[in-house]
C-alpha positions as a Markdown table, in Angstrom:
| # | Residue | x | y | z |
|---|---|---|---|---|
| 1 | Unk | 8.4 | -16.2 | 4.2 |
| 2 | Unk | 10.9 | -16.7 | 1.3 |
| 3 | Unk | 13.4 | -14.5 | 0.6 |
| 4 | Unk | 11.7 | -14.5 | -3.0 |
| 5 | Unk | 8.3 | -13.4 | -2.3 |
| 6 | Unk | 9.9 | -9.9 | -0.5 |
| 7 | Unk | 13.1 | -9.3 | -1.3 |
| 8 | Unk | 17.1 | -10.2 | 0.6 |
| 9 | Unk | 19.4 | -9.9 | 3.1 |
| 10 | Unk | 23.1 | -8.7 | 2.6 |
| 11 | Unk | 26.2 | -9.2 | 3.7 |
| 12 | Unk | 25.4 | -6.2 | 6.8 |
| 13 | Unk | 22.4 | -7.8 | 7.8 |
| 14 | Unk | 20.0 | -4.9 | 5.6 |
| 15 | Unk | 16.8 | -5.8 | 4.2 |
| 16 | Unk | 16.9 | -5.2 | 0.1 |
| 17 | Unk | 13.7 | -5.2 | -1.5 |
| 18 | Unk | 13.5 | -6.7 | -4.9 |
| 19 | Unk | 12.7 | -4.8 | -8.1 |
| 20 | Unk | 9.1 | -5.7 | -9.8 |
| 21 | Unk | 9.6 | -6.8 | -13.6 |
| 22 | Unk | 6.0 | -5.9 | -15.3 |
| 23 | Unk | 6.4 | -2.3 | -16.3 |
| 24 | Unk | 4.0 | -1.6 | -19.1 |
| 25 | Unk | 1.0 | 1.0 | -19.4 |
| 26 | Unk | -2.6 | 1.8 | -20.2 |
| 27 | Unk | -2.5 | 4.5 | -22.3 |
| 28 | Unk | -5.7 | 6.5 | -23.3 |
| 29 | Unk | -4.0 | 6.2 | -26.7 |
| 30 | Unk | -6.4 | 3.8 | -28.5 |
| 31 | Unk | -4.0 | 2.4 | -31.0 |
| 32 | Unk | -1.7 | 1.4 | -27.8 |
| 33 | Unk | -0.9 | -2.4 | -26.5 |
| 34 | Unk | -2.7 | -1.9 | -23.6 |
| 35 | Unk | -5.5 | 1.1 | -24.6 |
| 36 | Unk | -8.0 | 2.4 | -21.8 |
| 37 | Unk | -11.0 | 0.2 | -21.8 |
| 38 | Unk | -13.7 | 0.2 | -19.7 |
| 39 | Unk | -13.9 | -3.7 | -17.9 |
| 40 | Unk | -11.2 | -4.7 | -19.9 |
| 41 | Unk | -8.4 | -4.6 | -16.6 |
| 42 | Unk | -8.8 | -6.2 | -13.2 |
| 43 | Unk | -6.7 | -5.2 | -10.1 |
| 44 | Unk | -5.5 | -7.9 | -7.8 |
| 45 | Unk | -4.1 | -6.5 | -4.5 |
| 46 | Unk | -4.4 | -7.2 | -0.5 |
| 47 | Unk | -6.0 | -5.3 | 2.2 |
| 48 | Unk | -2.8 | -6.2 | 3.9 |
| 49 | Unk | 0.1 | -4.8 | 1.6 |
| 50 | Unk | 0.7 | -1.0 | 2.0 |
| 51 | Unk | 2.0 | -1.2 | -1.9 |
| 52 | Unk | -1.6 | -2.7 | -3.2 |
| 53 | Unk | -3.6 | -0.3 | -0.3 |
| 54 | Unk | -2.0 | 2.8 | -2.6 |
| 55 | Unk | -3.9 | 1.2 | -5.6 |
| 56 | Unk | -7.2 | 0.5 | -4.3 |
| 57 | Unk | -7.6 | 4.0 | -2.9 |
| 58 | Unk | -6.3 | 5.7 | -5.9 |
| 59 | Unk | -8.8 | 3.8 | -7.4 |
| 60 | Unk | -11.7 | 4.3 | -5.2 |
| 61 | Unk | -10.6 | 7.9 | -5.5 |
| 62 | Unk | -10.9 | 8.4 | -9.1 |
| 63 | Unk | -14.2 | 6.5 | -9.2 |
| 64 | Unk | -12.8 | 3.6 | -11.5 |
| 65 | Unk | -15.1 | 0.8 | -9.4 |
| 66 | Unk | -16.7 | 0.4 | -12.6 |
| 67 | Unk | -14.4 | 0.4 | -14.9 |
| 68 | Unk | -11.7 | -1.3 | -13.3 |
| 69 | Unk | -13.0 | -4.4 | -11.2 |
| 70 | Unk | -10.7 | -5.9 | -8.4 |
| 71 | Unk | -10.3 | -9.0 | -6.4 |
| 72 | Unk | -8.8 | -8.8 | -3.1 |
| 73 | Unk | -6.5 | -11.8 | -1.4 |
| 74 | Unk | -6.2 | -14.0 | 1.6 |
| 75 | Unk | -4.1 | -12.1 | 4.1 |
| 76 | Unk | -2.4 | -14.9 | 4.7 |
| 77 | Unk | 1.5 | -15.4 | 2.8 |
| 78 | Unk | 3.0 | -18.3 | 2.8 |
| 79 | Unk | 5.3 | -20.8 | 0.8 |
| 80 | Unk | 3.4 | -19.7 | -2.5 |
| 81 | Unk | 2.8 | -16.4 | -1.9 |
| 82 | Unk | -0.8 | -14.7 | -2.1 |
| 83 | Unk | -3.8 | -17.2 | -2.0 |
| 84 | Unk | -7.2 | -16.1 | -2.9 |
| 85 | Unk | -9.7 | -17.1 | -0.4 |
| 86 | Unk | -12.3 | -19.9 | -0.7 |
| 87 | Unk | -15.5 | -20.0 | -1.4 |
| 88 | Unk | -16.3 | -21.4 | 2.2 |
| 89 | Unk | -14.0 | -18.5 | 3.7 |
| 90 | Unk | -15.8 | -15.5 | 4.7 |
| 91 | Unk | -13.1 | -12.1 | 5.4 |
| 92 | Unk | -13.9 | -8.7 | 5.9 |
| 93 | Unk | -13.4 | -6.4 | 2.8 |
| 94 | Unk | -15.0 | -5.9 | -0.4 |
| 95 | Unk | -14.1 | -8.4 | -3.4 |
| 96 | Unk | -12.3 | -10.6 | -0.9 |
| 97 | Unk | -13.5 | -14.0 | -3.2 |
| 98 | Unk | -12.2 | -16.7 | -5.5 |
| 99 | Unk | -10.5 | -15.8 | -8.5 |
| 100 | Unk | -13.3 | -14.6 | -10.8 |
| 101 | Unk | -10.9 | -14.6 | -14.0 |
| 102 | Unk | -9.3 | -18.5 | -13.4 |
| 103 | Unk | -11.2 | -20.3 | -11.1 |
| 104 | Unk | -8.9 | -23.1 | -10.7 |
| 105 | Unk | -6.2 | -21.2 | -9.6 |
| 106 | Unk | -5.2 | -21.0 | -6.1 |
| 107 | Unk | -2.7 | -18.6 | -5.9 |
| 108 | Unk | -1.4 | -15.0 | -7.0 |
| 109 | Unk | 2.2 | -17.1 | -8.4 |
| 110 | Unk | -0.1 | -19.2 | -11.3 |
| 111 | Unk | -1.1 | -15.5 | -12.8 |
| 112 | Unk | 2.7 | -15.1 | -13.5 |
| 113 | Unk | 3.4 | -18.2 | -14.2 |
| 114 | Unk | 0.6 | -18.7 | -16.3 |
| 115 | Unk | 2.4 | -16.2 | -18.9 |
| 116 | Unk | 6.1 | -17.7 | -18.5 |
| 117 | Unk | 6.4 | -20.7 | -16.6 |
| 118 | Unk | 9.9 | -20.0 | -15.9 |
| 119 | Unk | 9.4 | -16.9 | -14.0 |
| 120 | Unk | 12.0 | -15.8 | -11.2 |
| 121 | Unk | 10.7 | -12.3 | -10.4 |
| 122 | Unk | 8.4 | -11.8 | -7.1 |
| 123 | Unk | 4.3 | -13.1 | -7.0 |
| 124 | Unk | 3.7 | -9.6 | -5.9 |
| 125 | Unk | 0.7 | -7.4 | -5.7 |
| 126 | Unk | -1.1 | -5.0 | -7.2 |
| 127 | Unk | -1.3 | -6.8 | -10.3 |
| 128 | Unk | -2.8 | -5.3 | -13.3 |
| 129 | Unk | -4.3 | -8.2 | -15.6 |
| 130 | Unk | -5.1 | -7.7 | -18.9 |
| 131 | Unk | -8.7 | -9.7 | -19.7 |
| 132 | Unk | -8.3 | -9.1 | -23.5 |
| 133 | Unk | -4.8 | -10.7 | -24.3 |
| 134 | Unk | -4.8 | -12.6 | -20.9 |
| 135 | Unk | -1.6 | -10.7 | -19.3 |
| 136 | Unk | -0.1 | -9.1 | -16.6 |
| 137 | Unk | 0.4 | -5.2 | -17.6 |
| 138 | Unk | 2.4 | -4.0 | -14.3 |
| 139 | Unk | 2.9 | -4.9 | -11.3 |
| 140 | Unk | 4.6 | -1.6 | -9.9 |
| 141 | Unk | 2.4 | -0.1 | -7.6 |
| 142 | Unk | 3.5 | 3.5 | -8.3 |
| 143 | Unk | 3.0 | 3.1 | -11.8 |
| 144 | Unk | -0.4 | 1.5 | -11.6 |
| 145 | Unk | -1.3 | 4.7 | -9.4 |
| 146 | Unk | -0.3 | 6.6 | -12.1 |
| 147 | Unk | -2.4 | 4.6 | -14.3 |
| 148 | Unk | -5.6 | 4.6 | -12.2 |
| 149 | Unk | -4.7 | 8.5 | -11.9 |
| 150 | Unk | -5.1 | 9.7 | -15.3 |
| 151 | Unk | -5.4 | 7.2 | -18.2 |
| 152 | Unk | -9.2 | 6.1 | -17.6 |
| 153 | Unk | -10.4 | 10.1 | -17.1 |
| 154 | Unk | -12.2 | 10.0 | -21.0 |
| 155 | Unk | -14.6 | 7.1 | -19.5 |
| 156 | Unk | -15.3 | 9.2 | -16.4 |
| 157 | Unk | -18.1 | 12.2 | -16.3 |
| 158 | Unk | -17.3 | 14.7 | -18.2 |
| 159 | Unk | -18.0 | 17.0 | -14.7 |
| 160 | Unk | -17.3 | 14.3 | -11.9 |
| 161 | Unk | -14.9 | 15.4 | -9.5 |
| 162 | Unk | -13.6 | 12.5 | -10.1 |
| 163 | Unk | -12.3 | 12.9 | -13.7 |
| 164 | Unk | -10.6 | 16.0 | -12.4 |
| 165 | Unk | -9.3 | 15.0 | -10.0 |
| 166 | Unk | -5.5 | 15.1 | -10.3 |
| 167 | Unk | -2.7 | 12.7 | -7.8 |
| 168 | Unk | -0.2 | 14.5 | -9.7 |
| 169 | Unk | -0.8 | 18.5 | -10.5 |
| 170 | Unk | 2.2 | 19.7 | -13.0 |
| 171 | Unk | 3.0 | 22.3 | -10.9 |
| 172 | Unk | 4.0 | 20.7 | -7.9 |
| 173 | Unk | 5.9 | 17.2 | -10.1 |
| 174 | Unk | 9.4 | 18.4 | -8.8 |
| 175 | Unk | 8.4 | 18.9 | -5.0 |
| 176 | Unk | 6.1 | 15.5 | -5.1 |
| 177 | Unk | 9.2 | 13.7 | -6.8 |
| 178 | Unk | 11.3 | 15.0 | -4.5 |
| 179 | Unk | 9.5 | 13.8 | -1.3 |
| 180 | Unk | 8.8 | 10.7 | -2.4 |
| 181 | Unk | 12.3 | 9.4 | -2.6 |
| 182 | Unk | 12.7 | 10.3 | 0.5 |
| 183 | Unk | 9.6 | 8.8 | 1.7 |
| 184 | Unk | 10.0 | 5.4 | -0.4 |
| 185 | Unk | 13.4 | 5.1 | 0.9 |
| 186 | Unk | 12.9 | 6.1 | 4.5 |
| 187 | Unk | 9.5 | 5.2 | 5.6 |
| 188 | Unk | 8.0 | 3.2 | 3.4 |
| 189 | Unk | 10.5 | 0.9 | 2.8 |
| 190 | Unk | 12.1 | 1.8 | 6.2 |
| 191 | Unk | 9.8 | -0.1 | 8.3 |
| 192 | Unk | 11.0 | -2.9 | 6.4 |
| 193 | Unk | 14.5 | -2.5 | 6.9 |
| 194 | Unk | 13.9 | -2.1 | 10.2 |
| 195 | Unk | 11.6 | -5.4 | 10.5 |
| 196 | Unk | 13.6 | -7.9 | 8.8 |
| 197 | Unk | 17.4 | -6.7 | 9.3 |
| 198 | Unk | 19.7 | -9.2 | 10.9 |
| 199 | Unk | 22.0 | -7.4 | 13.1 |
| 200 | Unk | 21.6 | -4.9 | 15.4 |
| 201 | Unk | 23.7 | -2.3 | 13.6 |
| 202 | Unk | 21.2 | -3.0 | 10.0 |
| 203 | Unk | 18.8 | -2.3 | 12.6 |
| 204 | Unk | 19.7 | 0.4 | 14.6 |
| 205 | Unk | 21.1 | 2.7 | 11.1 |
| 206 | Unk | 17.4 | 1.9 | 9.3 |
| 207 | Unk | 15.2 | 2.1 | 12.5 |
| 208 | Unk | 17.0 | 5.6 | 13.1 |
| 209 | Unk | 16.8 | 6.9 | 9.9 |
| 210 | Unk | 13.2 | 6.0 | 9.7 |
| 211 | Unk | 12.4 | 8.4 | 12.9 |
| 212 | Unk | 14.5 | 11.3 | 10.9 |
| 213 | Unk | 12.1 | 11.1 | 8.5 |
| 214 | Unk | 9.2 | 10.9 | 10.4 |
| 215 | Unk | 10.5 | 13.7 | 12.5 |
| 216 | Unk | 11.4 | 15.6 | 8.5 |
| 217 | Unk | 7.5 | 14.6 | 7.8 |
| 218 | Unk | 6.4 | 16.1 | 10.8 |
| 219 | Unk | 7.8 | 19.3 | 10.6 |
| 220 | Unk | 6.4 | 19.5 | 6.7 |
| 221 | Unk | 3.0 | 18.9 | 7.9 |
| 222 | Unk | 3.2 | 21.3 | 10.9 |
| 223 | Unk | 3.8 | 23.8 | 8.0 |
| 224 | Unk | 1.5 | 22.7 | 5.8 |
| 225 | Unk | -1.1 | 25.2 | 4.5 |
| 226 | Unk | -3.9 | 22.9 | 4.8 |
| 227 | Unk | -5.4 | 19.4 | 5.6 |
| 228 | Unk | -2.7 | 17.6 | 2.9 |
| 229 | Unk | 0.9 | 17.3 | 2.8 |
| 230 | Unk | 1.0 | 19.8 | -0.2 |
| 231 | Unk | -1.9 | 22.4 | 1.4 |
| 232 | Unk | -5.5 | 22.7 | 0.1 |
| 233 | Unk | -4.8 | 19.5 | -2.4 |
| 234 | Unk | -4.3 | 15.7 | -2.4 |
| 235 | Unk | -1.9 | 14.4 | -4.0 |
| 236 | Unk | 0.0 | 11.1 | -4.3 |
| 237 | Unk | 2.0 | 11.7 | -1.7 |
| 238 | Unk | -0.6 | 11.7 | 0.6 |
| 239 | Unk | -1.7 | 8.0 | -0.5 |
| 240 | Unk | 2.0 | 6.4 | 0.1 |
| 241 | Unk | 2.7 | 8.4 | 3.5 |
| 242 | Unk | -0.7 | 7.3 | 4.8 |
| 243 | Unk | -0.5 | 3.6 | 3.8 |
| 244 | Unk | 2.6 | 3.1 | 5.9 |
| 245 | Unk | 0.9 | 5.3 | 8.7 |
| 246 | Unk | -2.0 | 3.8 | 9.1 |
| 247 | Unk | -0.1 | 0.2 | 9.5 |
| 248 | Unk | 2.4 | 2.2 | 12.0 |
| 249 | Unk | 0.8 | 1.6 | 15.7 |
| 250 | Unk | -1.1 | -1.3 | 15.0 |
| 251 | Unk | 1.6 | -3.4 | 13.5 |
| 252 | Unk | 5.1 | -1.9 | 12.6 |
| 253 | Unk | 5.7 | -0.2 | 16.6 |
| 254 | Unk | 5.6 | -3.7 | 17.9 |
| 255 | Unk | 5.9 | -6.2 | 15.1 |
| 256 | Unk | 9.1 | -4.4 | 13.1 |
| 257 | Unk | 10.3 | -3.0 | 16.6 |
| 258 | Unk | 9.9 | 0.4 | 15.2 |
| 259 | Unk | 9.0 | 1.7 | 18.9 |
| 260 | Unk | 11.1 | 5.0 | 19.1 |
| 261 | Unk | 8.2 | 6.6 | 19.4 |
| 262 | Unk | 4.2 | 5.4 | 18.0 |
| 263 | Unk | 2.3 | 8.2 | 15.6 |
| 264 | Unk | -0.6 | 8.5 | 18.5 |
| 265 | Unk | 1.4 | 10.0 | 21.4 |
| 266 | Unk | 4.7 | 11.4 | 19.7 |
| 267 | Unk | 3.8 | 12.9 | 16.1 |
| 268 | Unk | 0.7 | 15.3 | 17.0 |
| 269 | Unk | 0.5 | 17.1 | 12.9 |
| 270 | Unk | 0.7 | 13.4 | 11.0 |
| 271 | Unk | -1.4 | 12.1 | 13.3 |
| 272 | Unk | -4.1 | 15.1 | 13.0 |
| 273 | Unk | -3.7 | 14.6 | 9.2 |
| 274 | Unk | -3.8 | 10.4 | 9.1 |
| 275 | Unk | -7.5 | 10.8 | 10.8 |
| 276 | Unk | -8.5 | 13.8 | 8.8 |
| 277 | Unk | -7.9 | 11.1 | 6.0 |
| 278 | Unk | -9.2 | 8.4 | 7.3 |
| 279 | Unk | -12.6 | 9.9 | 8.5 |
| 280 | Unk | -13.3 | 12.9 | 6.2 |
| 281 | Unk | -12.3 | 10.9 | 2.7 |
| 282 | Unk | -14.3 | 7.1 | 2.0 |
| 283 | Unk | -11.8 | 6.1 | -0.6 |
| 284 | Unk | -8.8 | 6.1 | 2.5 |
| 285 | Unk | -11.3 | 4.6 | 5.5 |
| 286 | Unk | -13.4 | 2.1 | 2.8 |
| 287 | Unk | -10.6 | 0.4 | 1.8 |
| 288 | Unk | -8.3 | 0.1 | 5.3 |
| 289 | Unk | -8.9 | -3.1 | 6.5 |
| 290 | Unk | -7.2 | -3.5 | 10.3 |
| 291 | Unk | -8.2 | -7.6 | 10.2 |
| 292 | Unk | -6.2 | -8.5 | 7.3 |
| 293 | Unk | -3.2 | -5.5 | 7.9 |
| 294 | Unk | -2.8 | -7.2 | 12.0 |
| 295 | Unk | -3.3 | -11.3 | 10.6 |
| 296 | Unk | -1.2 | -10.9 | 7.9 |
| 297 | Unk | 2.4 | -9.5 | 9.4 |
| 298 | Unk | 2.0 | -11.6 | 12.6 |
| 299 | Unk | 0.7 | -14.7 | 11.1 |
| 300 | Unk | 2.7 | -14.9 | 7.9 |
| 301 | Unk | 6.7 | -14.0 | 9.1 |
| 302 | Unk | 7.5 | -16.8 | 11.0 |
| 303 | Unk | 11.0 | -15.6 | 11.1 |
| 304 | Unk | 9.8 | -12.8 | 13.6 |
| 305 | Unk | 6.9 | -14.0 | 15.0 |
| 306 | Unk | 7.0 | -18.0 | 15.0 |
| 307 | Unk | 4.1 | -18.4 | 17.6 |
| 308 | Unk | 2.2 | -16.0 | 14.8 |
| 309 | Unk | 0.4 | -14.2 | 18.2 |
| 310 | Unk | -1.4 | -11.3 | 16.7 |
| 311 | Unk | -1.4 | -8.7 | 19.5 |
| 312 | Unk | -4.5 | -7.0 | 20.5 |
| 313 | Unk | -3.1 | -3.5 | 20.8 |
| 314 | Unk | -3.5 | -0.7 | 20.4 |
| 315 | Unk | -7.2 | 0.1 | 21.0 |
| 316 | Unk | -8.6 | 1.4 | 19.3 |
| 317 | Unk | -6.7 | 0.9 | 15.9 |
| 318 | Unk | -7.4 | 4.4 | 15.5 |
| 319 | Unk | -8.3 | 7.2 | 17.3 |
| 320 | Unk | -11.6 | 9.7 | 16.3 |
| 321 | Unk | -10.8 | 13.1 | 15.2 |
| 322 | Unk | -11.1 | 14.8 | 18.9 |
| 323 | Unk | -9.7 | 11.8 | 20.8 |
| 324 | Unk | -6.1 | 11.8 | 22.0 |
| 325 | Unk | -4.4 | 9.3 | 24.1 |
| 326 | Unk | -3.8 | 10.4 | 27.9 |
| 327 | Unk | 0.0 | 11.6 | 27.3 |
| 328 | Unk | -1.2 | 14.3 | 24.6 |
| 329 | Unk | -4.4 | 14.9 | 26.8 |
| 330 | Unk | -2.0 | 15.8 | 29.9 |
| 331 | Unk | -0.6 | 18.5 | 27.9 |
């Protein structure tokens, strides 16, 4: 994997992610560039990528299937980046096909380069794709959840739980802001630090600080007033924790040598509150594909895995709401 497609190394040997460069909005404004319009936007993401998970189950959440289609990629990165599958290929997933909107196009990289040919920035997913003036709006995936969270609510039900459904409750901004730094920084992009550093001290300081946090994230949920991070009500924070949770044992213990301890055995409240979301909510379990998040990591980063072995374990990928592992069962 290019250094282009994720982001670099410096001088210490510490992973540095890149910044994404499309940053404008849907705006329920209808006199806006880009106003809300009901099968005017497509998402591209991958099963794979935590980032683009955080985009399909905010959509699936607010009940934008309709309004907002989707087309999911190949889990496979290489050289170019993203493919999109053929039509002979035949992955798990819904709206794992062909491009539907450029049918010649192979890859996620001719979408940018289709509006400047002399782009430098990252082929990254999610991607939101403007049918109408043929453009990419933004390709930050916290920003499309914001999107997907409140702009499209006028083409909802007027009294779908859906349409009131709110990522991002006023009253609670400051605390979710707050956390999320810490969770961006730490855990989210912490497995990544931890994954592609190149010397054991890059290693050791983000590996470490990524179990601090986990430990901090614990301790917040063991406190929690209800099934959520925040209590009684889901909020955005619960979509970015989870999509680098549910990744954790299956891929980032082994594969980013993040093995201080895995979420089953040694984190009893996140992994009671991963499940809940998991099994209770469709939009978190519907859209959490383990054959594309496993393929992906251990088939695409040659640099770490060169014999791209995809490891069987754990099994299963994750446990029911009453089963436990037999270290928490023995206590």
């Amino acid at each position: 994997m290019s250094d282009r497609k994720i982001g670099l190394i410096d001088a210490s040997g510490e992973f540095k992610r890149q910044a994404t460069t499309f940053r404008d909005f849907v705006s329920k404004d209808p006199n806006s560039r880009f106003p809300a319009e009901k099968g005017r936007y497509h998402l591209y993401v991958s099963y794979a990528c935590p980032w683009a998970h955080r985009a399909l189950i905010v959509r699936k959440l607010k009940g934008l299937e309709d309004i907002v289609s989707m087309t999911c990629v190949h889990w496979h990165m290489g050289e170019k980046g993203w493919r999109f599958v053929t039509s002979a290929e035949n992955l798990p997933g819904e709206n794992v096909t062909p491009n539907p909107l450029h049918p010649t196009f192979t890859h996620i990289r001719e979408l940018y380069l289709s509006i400047n040919s002399d782009y430098q920035g990252r082929f990254s997913v999610p991607l939101l794709w403007d049918k109408a003036t043929q453009t990419i709006v933004n390709n930050e995936s916290a920003e499309i959840m914001r999107i997907l969270n409140s702009e499209f609510d006028e083409l909802l039900p007027e009294a779908s739980k859906s349409r009131n459904l709110n990522l991002l409750p006023k009253d609670q901004l400051d605390l979710i802001e707050a956390c999320n730094q810490w969770i961006y920084e730490d855990i989210n992009n912490g497995v990544y630090k931890a994954g592609f550093a190149s010397t054991q001290e890059a290693y050791t300081r983000s590996v470490t600080k990524l179990f601090e946090s986990l430990d901090r994230a614990e301790k917040d949920l063991a406190g929690s007033a209800g099934p959520y991070y925040f209590g009684e009500m889901i909020t955005e924070t619960d979509i970015k924790l989870y999509t680098t949770l549910i990744r954790f044992d299956p891929v980032y213990v082994q594969h980013f040598k993040c093995n201080i301890r895995d979420i089953r055995s040694g984190y009893p409240n996140i992994h009671k509150w991963m499940r809940n979301l998991y099994w209770n909510i469709p939009a978190f379990r519907e859209t959490t594909e383990f054959e594309h998040i496993k393929d992906h990591y251990t088939k695409s980063h040659k640099q770490i895995n060169p014999s791209a072995i995809t490891s069987l374990g754990p099994l299963p990928n994750i446990l029911n709401p009453g089963q436990e592992v037999a270290a928490v069962r023995g206590t």
